[in-house]
ZAMARGU-4260 file (C-alpha; in steps of 0.2 Angstrom, whole numbers, plus 5000, padded with zeros to 4 digits):
<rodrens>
0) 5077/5185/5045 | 5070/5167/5042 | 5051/5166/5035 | 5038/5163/5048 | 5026/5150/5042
5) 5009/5147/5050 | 5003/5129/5057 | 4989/5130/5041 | 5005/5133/5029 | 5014/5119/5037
10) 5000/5107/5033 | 4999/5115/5016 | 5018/5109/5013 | 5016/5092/5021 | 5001/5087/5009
15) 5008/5094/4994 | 5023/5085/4998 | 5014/5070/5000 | 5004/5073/4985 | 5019/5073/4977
20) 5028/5060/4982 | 5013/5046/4977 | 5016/5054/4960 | 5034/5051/4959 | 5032/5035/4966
25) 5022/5031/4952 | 5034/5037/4941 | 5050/5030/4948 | 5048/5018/4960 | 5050/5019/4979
30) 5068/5016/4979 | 5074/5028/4966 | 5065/5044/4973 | 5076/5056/4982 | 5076/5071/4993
35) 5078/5083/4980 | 5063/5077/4968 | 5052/5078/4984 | 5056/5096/4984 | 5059/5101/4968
40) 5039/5095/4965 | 5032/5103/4980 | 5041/5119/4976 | 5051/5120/4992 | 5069/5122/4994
45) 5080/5105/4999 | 5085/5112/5016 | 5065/5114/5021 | 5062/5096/5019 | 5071/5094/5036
50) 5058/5103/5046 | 5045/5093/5041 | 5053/5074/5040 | 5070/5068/5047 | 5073/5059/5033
55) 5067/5054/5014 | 5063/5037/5023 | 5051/5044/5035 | 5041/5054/5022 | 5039/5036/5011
60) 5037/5027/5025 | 5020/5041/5028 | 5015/5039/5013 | 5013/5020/5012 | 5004/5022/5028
65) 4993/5033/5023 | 4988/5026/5008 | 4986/5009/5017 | 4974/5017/5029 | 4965/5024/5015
70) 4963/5007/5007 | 4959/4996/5023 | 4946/5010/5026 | 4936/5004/5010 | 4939/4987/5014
75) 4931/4990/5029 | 4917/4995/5024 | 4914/4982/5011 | 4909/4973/5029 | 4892/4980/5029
80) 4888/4975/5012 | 4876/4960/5007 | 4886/4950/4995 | 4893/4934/4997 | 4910/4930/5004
85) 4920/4926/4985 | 4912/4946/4979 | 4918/4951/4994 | 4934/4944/4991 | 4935/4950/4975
90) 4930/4967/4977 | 4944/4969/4993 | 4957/4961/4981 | 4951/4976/4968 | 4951/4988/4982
95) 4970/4985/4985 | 4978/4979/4967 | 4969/4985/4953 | 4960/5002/4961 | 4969/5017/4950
100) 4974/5026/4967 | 4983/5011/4974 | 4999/5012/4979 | 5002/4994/4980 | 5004/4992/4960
105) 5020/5003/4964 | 5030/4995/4980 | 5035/4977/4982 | 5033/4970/4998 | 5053/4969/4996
110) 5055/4988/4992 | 5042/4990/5009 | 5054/4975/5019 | 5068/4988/5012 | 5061/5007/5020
115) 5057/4996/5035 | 5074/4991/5039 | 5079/5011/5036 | 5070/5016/5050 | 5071/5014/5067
120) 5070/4999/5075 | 5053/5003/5086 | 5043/5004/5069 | 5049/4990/5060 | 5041/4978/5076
125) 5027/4990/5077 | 5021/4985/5059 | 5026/4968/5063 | 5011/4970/5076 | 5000/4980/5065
130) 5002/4970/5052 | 4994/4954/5061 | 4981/4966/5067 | 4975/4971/5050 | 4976/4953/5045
135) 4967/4947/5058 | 4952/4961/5056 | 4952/4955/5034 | 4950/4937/5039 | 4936/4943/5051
140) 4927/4954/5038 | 4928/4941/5023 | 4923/4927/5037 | 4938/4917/5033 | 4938/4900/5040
145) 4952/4893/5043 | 4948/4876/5041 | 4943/4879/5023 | 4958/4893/5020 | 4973/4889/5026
150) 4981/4907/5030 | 4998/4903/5029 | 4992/4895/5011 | 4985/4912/5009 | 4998/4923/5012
155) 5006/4914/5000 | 4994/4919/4986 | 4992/4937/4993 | 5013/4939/4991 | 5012/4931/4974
160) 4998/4944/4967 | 5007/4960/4977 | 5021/4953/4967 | 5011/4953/4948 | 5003/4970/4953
165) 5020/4978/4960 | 5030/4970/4943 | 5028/4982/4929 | 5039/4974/4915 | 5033/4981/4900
170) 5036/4967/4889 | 5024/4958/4897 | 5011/4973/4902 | 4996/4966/4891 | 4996/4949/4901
175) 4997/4957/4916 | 4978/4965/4919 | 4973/4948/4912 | 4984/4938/4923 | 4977/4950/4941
180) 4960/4947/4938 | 4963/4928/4934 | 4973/4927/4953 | 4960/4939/4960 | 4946/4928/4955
185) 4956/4911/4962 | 4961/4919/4980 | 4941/4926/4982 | 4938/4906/4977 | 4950/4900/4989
190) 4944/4911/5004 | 4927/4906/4998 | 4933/4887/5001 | 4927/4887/4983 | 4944/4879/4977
195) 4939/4859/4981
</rodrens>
């Protein structure tokens, strides 16, 4: 006879398993974790999974969302804050690459492009959508003129420090904390309209 499992035990699996999976992110990368570390971590057997995501995809795919509503969250509420626009720049850009808990230092925006085009078509142009949506709402809290910032310009430099966050060469890991604040300090600039 198959186990009964309350809704509170469900939620208990779910959050362990995505406790789990940020960790072997982390440790791995996106693309290399599987099914079976997932499982193995949270203690369930590979055939549970199933009843809680359709597909190892799917449970990433939560993950990264979650985090990202995580992250935005404190981005938003740098809004209230009295600093000037380059602080608040710089402390967003913190919020989202250099924060200990971020995610970001750990999936490229290619490895993201990647689970996206695994799943189904609907949330692929959903997150197109969203993805306007959340920039739209960062340009409105770091008052972002666009006649002084250039978002196309910006993207741009957003890409290139996802890229130095996400790249975790060894050989070059000394440079690298040095190298984000440096870009992290220039983009706050730039949105500042600092750069002339």
């Amino acid at each position: 006879m198959p186990k009964i499992v309350s809704e509170n035990e469900k939620q208990r699996i779910k959050e362990l398993m995505f406790e789990k999976g940020v960790d072997l992110i982390k440790q791995k990368g996106i693309k290399k974790v599987t099914v079976e570390d997932i499982t193995k971590a949270a203690g369930i057997g590979k055939g549970s999974f199933y009843l809680y995501y359709d597909s190892k995809e799917e449970l990433l795919y939560d993950i990264l969302k979650r985090c990202e509503t995580n992250m935005f969250n404190r981005i938003e509420a740098l809004k209230g804050e009295n600093i000037d626009k380059r602080e608040k720049a710089i402390k967003a850009a913190k919020e989202i690459y250099l924060a200990p808990d971020s995610i970001i230092l750990y999936v490229s925006p290619t490895d993201f492009e990647n689970l996206l085009h695994r799943l189904p078509s609907e949330i692929y142009e959903k997150e197109k959508e969203k993805s306007k949506d959340y920039f739209k709402r960062t340009s409105e809290i770091f008052e972002i003129d666009e006649t002084v910032c250039d978002v196309n310009v910006l993207s741009q430099l957003m890409d290139a420090l996802s890229f130095v966050a996400s790249n975790s060469n060894n050989f070059y890991s000394e440079g690298r904390q040095k190298a984000l604040d440096i870009l992290v300090t220039a983009i706050a600039e730039y949105i500042a309209g600092e750069d002339s």
